[in-house]
SEDRENDREN-874021 format. One line per field, with one value per residue (C-alpha): residue in one letter; z, y, x. Coordinates in pm, 1 decimal. Each point is the difference from the previous one (the first is absolute). Example, Ala and Ser with C-alpha at 12.3 -4.5 7.8 and 13.67 -1.06 7.14 Angstrom:
2
rest	A|S
up	780.0|-66.0
north	-450.0|344.0
east	1230.0|137.0
This chain:
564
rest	X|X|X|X|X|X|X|X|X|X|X|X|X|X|X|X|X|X|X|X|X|X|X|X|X|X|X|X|X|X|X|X|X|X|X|X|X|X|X|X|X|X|X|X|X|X|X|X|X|X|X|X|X|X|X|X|X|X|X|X|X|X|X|X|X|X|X|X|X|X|X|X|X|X|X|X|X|X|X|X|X|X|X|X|X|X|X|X|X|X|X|X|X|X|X|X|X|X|X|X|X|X|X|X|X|X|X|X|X|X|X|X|X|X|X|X|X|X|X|X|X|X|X|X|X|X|X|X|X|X|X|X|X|X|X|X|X|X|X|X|X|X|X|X|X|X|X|X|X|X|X|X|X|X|X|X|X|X|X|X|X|X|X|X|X|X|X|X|X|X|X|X|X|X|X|X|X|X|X|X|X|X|X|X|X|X|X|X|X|X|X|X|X|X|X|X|X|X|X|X|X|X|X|X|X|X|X|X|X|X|X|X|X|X|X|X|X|X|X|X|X|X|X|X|X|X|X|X|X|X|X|X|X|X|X|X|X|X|X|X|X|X|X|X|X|X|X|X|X|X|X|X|X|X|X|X|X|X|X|X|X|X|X|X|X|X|X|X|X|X|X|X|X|X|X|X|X|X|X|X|X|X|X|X|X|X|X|X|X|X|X|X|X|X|X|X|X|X|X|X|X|X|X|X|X|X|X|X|X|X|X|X|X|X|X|X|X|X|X|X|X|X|X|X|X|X|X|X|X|X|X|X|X|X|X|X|X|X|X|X|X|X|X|X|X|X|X|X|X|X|X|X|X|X|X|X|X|X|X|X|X|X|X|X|X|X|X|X|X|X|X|X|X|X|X|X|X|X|X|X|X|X|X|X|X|X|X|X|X|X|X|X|X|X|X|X|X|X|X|X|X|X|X|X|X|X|X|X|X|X|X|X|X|X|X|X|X|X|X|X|X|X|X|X|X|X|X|X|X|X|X|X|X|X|X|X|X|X|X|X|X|X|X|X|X|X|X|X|X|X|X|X|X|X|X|X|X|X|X|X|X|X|X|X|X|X|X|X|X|X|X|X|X|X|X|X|X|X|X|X|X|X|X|X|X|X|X|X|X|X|X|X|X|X|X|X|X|X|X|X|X|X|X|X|X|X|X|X|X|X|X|X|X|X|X|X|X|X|X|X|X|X|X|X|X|X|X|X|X|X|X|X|X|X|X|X|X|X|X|X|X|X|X|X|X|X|X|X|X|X|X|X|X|X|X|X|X|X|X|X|X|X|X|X
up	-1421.8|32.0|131.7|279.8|76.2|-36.9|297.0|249.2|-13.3|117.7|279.0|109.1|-26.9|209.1|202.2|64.8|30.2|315.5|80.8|20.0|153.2|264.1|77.7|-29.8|331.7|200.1|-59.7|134.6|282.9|72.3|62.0|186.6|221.2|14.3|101.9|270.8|120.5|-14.1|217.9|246.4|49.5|19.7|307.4|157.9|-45.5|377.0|190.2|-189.2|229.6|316.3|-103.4|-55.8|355.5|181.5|-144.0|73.6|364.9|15.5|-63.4|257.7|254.9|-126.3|50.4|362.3|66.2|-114.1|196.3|316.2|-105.1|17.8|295.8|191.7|-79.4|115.3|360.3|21.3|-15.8|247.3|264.4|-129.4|82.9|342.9|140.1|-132.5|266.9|252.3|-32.7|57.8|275.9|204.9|-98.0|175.2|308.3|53.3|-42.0|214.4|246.8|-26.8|115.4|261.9|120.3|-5.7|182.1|254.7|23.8|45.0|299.5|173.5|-0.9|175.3|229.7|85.1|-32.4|296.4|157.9|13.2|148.5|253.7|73.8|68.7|203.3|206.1|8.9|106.4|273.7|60.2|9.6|232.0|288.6|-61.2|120.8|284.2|38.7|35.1|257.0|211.9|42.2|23.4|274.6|135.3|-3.1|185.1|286.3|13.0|-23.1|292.1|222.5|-30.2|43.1|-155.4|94.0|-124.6|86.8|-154.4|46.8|-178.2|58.9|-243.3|-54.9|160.0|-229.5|-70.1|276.9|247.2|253.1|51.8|-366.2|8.3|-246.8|-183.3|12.4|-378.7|-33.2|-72.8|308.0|184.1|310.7|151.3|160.9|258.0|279.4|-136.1|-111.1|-140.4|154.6|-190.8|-233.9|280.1|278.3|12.6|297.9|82.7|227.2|52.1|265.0|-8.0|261.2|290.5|-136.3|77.2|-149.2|-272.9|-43.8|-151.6|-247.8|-168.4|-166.9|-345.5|-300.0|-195.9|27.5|-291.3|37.0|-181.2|-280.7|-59.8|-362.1|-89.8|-172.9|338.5|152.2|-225.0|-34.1|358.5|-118.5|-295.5|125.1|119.9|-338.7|-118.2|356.2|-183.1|-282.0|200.3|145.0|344.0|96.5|33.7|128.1|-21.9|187.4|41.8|350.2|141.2|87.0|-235.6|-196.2|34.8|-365.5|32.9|-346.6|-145.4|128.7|-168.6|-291.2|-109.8|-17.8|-152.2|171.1|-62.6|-362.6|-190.2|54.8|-247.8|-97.5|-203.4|-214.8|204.7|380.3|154.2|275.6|174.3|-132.1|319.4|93.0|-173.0|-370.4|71.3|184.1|-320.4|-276.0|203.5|44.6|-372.4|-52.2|198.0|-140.9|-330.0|135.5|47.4|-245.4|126.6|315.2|-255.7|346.7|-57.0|235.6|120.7|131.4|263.2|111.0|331.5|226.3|398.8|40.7|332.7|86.4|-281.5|-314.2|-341.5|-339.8|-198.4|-331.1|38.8|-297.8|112.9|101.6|310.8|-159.6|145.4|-22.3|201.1|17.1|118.2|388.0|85.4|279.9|180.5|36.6|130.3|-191.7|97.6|48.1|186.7|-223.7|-62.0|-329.8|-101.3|-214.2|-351.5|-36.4|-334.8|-154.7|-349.9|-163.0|-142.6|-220.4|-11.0|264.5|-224.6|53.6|352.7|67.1|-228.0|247.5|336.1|-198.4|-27.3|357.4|112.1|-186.2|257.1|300.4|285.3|61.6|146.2|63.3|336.0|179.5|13.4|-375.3|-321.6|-129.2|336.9|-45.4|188.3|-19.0|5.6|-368.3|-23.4|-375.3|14.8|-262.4|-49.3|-190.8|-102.8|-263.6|-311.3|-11.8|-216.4|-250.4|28.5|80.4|-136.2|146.3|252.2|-124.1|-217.7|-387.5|-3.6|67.0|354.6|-30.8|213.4|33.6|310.9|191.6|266.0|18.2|358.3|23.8|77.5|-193.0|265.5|30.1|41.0|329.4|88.3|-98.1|282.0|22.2|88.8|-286.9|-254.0|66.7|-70.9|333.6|-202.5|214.4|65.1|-252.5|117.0|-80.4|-168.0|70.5|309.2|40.9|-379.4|-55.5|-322.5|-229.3|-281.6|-286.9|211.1|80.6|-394.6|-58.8|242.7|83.4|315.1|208.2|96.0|188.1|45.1|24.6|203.4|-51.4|242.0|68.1|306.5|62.7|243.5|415.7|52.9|251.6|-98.8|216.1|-262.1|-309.4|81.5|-130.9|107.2|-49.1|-230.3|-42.3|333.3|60.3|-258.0|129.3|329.2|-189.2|-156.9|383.6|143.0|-294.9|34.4|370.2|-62.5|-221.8|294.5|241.7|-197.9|-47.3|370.0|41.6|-242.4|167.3|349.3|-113.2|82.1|-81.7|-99.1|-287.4|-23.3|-407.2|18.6|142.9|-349.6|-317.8|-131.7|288.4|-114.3|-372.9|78.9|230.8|-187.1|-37.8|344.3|171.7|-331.8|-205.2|-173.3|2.2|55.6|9.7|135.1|-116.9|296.6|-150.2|239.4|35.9|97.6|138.4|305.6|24.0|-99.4|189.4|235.9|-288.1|-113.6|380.4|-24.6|-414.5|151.3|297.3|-225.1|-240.8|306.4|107.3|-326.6|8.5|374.3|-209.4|-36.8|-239.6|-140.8|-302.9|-323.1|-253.5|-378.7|-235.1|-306.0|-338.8|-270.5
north	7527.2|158.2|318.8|-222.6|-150.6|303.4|120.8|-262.4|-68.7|391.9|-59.0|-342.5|220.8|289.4|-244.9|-181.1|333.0|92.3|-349.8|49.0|342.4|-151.5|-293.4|211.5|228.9|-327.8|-53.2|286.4|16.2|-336.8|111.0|255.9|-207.5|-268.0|260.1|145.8|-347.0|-91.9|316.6|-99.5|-347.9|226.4|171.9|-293.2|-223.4|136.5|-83.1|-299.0|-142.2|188.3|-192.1|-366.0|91.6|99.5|-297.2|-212.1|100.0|-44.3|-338.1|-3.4|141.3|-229.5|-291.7|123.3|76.4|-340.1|-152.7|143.8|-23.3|-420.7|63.4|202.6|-256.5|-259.9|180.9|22.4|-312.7|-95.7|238.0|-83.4|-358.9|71.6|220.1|-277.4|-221.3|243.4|69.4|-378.5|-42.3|314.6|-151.2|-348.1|232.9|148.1|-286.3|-161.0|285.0|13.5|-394.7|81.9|253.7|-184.8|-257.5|231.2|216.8|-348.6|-71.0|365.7|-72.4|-333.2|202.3|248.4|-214.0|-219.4|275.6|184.4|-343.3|18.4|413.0|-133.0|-269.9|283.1|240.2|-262.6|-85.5|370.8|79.8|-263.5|64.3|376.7|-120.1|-200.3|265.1|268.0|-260.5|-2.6|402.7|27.8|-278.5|186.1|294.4|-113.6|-137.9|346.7|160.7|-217.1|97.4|336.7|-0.3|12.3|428.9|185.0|346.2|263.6|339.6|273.6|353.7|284.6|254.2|310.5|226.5|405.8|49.8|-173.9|237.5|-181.0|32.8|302.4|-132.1|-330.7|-272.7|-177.9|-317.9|-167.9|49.3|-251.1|222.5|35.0|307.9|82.4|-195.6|-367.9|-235.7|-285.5|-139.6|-342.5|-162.0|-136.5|267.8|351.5|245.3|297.7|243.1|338.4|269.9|304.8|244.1|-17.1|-405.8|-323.5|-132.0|-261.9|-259.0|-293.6|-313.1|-207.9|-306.8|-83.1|-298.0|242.4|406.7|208.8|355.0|337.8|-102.0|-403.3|49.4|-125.7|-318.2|-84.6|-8.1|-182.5|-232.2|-145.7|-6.1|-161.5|-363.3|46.7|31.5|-377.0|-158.9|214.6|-175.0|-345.9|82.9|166.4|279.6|313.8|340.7|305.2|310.3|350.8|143.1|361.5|330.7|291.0|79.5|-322.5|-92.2|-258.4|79.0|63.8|-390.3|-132.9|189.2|208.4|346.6|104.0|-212.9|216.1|-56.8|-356.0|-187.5|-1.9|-360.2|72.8|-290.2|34.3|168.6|292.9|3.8|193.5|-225.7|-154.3|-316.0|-53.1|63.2|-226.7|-259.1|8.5|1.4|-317.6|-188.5|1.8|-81.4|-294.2|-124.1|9.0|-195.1|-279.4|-6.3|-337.0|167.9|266.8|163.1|254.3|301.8|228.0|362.5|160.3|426.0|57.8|309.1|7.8|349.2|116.6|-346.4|-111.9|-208.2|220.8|-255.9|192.8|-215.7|25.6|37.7|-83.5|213.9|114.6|148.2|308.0|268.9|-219.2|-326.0|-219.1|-80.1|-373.8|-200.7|-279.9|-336.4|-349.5|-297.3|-350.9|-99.1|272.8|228.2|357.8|125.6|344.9|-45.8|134.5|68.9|59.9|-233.5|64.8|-273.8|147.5|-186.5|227.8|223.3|346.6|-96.5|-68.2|357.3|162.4|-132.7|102.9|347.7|1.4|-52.3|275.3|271.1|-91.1|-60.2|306.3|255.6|306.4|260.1|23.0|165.6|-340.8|-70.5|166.4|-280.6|-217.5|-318.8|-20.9|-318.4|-412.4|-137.1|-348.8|-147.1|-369.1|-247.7|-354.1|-311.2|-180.2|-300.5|74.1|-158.4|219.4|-150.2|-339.5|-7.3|183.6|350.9|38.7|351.9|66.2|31.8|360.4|216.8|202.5|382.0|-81.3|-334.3|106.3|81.9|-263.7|-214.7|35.0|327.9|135.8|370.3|293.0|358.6|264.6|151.3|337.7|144.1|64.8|340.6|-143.8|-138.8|16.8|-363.5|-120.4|-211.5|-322.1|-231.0|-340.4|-242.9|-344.0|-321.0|-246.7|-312.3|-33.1|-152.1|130.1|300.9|-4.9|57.7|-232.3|162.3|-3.3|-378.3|-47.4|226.0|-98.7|-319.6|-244.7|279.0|-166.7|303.4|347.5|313.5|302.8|272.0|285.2|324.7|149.5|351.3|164.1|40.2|402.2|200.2|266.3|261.1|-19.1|-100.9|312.7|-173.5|80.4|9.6|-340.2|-105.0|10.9|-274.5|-165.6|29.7|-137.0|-313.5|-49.6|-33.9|-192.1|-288.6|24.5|-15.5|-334.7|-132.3|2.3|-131.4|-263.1|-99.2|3.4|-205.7|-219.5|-13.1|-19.9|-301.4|119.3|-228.0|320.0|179.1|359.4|-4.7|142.1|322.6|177.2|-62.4|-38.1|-279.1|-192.4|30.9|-116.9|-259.0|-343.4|212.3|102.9|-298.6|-253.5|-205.6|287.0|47.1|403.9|207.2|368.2|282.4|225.8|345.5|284.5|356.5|90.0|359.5|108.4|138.7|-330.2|-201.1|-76.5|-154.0|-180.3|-176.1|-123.8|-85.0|-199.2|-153.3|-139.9|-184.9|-125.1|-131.4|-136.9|-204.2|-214.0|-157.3|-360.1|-145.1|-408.5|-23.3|60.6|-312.4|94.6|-64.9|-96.5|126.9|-275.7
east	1225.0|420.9|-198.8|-162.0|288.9|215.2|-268.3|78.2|345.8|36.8|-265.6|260.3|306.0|-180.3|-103.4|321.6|166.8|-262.4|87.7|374.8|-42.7|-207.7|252.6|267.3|-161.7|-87.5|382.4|34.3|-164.2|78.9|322.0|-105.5|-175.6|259.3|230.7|-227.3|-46.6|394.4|16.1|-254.2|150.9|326.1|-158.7|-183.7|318.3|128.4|-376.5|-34.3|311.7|-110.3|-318.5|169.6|193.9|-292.7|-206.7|304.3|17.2|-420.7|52.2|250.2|-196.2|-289.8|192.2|132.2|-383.9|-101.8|282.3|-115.9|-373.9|90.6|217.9|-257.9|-260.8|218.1|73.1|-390.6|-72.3|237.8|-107.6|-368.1|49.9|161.5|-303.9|-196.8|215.1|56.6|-399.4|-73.7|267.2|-167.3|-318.6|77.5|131.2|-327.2|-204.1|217.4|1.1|-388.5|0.8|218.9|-229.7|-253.5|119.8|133.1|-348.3|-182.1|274.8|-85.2|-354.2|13.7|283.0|-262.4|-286.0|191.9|101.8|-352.7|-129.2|266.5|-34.1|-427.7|59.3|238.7|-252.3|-243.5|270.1|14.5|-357.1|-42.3|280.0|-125.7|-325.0|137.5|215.4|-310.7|-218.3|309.6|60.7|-384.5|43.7|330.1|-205.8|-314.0|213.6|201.0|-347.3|-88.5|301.6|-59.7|-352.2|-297.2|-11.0|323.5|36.9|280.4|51.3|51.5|150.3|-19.8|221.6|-23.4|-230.1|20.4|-318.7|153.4|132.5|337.4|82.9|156.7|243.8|-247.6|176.0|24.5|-192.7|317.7|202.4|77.1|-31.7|-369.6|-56.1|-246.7|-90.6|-51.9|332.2|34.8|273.7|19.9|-248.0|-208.5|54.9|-187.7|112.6|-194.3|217.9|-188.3|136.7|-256.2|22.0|-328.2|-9.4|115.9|295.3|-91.2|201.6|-148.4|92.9|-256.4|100.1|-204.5|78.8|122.3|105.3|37.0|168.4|-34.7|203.9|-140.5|-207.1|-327.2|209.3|107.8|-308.1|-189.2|248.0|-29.6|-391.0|15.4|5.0|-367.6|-87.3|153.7|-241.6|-274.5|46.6|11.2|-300.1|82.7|-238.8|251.1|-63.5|192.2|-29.8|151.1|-9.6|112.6|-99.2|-126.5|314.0|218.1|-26.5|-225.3|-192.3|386.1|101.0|-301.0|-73.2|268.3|75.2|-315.1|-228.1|-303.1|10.4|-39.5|381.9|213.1|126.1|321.9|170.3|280.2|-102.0|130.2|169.2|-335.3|-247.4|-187.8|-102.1|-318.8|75.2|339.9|-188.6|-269.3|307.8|145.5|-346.3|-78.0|426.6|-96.4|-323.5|191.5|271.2|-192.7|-319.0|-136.8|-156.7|-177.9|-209.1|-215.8|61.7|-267.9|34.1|-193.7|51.1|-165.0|46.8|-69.3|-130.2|-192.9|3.5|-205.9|116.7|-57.8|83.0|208.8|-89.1|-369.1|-177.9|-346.8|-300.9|172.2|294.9|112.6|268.8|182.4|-111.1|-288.8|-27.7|32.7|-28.8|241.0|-193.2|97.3|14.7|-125.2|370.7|73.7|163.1|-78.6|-135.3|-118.6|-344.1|-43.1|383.2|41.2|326.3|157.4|168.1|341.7|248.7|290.5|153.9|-83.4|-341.2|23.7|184.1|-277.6|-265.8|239.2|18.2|-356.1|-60.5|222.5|-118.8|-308.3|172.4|-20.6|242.2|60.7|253.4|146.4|263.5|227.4|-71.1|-180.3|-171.4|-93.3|-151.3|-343.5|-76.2|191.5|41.9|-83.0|117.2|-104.6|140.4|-133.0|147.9|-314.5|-20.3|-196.0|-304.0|-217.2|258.3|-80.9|-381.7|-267.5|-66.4|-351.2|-48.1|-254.9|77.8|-104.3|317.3|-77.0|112.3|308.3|128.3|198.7|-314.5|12.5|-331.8|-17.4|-79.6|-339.7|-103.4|44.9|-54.6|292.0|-3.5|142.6|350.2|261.5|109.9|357.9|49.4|-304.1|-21.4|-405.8|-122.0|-199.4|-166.6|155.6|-57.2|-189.8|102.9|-204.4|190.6|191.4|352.3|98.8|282.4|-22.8|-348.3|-116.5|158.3|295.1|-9.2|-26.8|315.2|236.6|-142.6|138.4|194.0|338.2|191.2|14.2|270.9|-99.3|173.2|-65.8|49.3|-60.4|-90.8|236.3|-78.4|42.5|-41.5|-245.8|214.8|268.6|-173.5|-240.3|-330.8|-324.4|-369.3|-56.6|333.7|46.0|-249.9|148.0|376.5|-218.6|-129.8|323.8|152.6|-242.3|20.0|418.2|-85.4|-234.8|224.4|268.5|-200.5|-79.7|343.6|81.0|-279.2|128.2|339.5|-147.7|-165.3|-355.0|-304.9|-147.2|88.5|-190.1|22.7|-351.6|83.3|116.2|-101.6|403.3|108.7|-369.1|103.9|331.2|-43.9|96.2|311.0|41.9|-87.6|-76.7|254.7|118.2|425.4|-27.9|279.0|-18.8|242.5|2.4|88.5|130.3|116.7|317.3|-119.2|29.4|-336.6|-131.2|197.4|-390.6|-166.4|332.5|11.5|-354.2|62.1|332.1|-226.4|-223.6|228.6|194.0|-382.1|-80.3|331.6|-110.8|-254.6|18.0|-277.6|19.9|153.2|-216.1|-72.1|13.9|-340.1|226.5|-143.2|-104.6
């Protein structure tokens, strides 16, 4: 039992021993550490106070912060709470302004409402002293119609041209000198003063309506025309007509510069642009003017040629190169018609220049030693106002189309005769008439319906002398039809003026087809065109004799058909 306790007390003792060795290193190194962590509160003593400072001044700048964080909130509010007002205030404006516009929108429109009332009622006013207005120059210019008579005549003198002998220097179509032989002296005054050694001294005045020199334009003279067109419209028959010798520029006066072609109808027209595409621009200008009258015009091509009447718009069984022959009959009233004429209803004035085109690339010519392209034969473009019955009624034509709807009814089937050798022209035989007293056919009648007036438009051929002009063979019997129906229409002018109680229209196909022009109701007006050359100056006397005879003729003053 001492031996076993002998044993433990030495384990205790070594064991206290480890015990006191051990405690006596944690000493140790306690100190150690304790002195390692005196020294690092020795070295983090100086940021410990740059930390207290910096901290000190974050709270500082915290508190500055958080003083403007209240102060900026503050200002906020305020400026929040004055849009808020001004918002309200400029809200109020525009409503208000809105109201105010309003009211003053609902003002304007009973302004203009008023004032649109008032601007009718002045075009009312308007439209009706226009119309008064309009009665009274078409009454103004009946009565001047009626003092100058029912027959005008002007004359016209062309310029002297490169083939004219005196033109040794040609004198510009502008001048206001005329060379040559022929002057106008005033606008109503044309002296012809020719001195050629072996002759008689000339020295002659002839006194016309109107005279228009070398350099008056195609303006001018269709201007003094123009008024025939407005007593067309008012139903006056009117006829006008080209007269002059071979050269005068006749074709030029009515037609244009390039009369052998279709006429040109420009928007605006040249200054060279004749009488007939003006006169067919104005007609349809006028129509339009005035829709209530709503006419419907019909067109009619017919050449004189040899004396015989050749329709130029034929498109029947007798259609030729140049036309189907017709004939000149009289009516039960005493009127002349020409059976079978064909008539083409046209509502614009590019389709009545299209059918005048068409007709001229058929008319005859020839070259001659006066001119290159000679007309052969009288141009007769007739133009009726008619009121539209086919529009109102039923039409009598059957309901199976015909193969040309321009054919007139009247006319009977015919065989082509011969060809001329002149001018390749094919002789037909004259067409009968079925119904006596009637110009126009059926299907004519149920195009144009009631005929109301008529416009002729004519253009002579020229008188020659076939000594100058140098024709012979067949155009030398036509240049000798061509006289004799210039020489009839003279005589039956004289006749008129002499007061005859016969009147020889018979004796030429042109003076018959013409006669309720010549001696009818018709207000005609003649443009005598001359030649200022001296080696023309023979056919210039007898083209100046016969407008001074056409102007001694005194006919009763025509009554207009008005169109309804």
């Amino acid at each position: 039992m001492p031996v076993r306790s002998s044993r433990w007390g030495c384990f205790w003792e070594l064991r206290a021993r480890q015990l006191q060795r051990q405690l006596q290193s944690w000493k140790v190194t306690g100190r150690d550490r304790r002195a390692e962590t005196h020294a690092l509160l020795r070295e983090q003593m100086p940021w410990r106070g740059h930390s207290l400072s910096a901290l000190t001044r974050l709270c500082l700048a915290a508190q500055k912060l958080k003083r403007e964080m209240e102060a900026l909130r503050s200002s906020s509010r305020g400026l929040l709470q004055s849009y808020r007002e001004e918002y309200r205030d400029c809200l109020s404006e525009i409503v208000q302004a809105v109201q105010t516009a309003q009211l003053h929108c609902e003002a304007l429109l009973a302004a203009c409402s008023a004032e649109a009332g008032r601007l009718e009622q002045s075009l009312r006013d308007v439209t009706e002293r226009w119309q008064r207005e309009l009665r009274e120059r078409r009454r103004l210019q009946d009565a001047l119609a009626e003092l100058k008579g029912n027959i005008r005549v002007h004359c016209r003198i062309r310029p002297l041209l490169p083939f004219d002998d005196e033109a040794q220097e040609p004198v510009s179509p502008d001048s206001s000198v005329s060379g040559g032989v022929v002057h106008a002296v005033d606008d109503e005054t044309v002296l012809v003063e020719c001195n050629r050694p072996g002759h008689a001294l000339i020295n002659k005045t002839y006194t016309f309506e109107r005279v228009y020199g070398p350099a008056e334009s195609q303006r001018a003279v269709f201007e003094d025309v123009c008024p025939l067109l407005t007593s067309f419209l008012d139903g006056y028959n009117v006829c006008i007509m080209a007269y002059g010798q071979t050269g005068s520029r006749k074709s030029f006066t009515m037609l244009g510069p390039h009369c052998q072609e279709e006429p040109a109808l420009p928007s605006e027209p040249r200054g060279d642009t004749g009488i007939i595409p003006r006169a067919a621009a104005e007609l349809f200008r006028l129509i339009s003017e005035d829709p209530s009258r709503s006419p419907e015009v019909g067109v009619s091509v017919v050449e004189i040629y040899n004396n015989d009447i050749f329709d130029l718009l034929a498109n029947d069984g007798c259609r030729a190169a140049s036309g189907a022959k017709r004939q000149v009959l009289p009516t039960q009233q005493g009127k002349t018609v020409v059976c079978g004429l064909t008539y083409q209803s046209v509502r614009s004035a590019a389709q009545f220049l299209m059918l005048v085109g068409r007709g001229l690339k058929l008319r005859a010519k020839q070259p001659t030693s006066v001119h290159a392209e000679s007309s052969r034969s009288h141009l007769v473009i007739t133009v009726t106002l008619a009121t539209a019955t086919s529009r109102r009624g039923p039409s009598r034509r059957p309901s199976t189309p015909a193969p040309r709807s321009d054919r007139s009814a009247s006319a009977e089937p015919c065989q082509p005769g011969p060809r001329s050798p002149a001018t390749g022209r094919r002789q037909s035989p004259p067409v009968p008439l079925r119904t006596r007293g009637h110009g126009l056919g059926r299907a004519a009648q149920d195009r144009l319906g009631q005929v109301r007036a008529t416009l002729q438009l004519v253009d002579l051929a020229g008188s020659e002398c076939a000594g100058v002009s140098g024709v012979t063979g067949p155009a030398l019997r036509e240049t000798s039809c061509i006289n004799r129906s210039l020489a009839a229409l003279s005589d039956v002018l004289g006749a008129l003026a002499e007061g005859r109680g016969h009147i020889p229209y018979r004796n030429s196909r042109l003076t018959h087809l013409l006669q309720d022009a010549l001696g009818g109701d018709a207000k005609l007006q003649v443009i005598v065109c001359v030649s200022p050359g001296q080696k023309h100056v023979a056919e210039t006397l007898q083209s100046l004799g016969f407008g001074a005879r056409a102007r001694q003729v005194e006919r009763g003053h025509p009554a207009p058909r008005k169109l309804r």
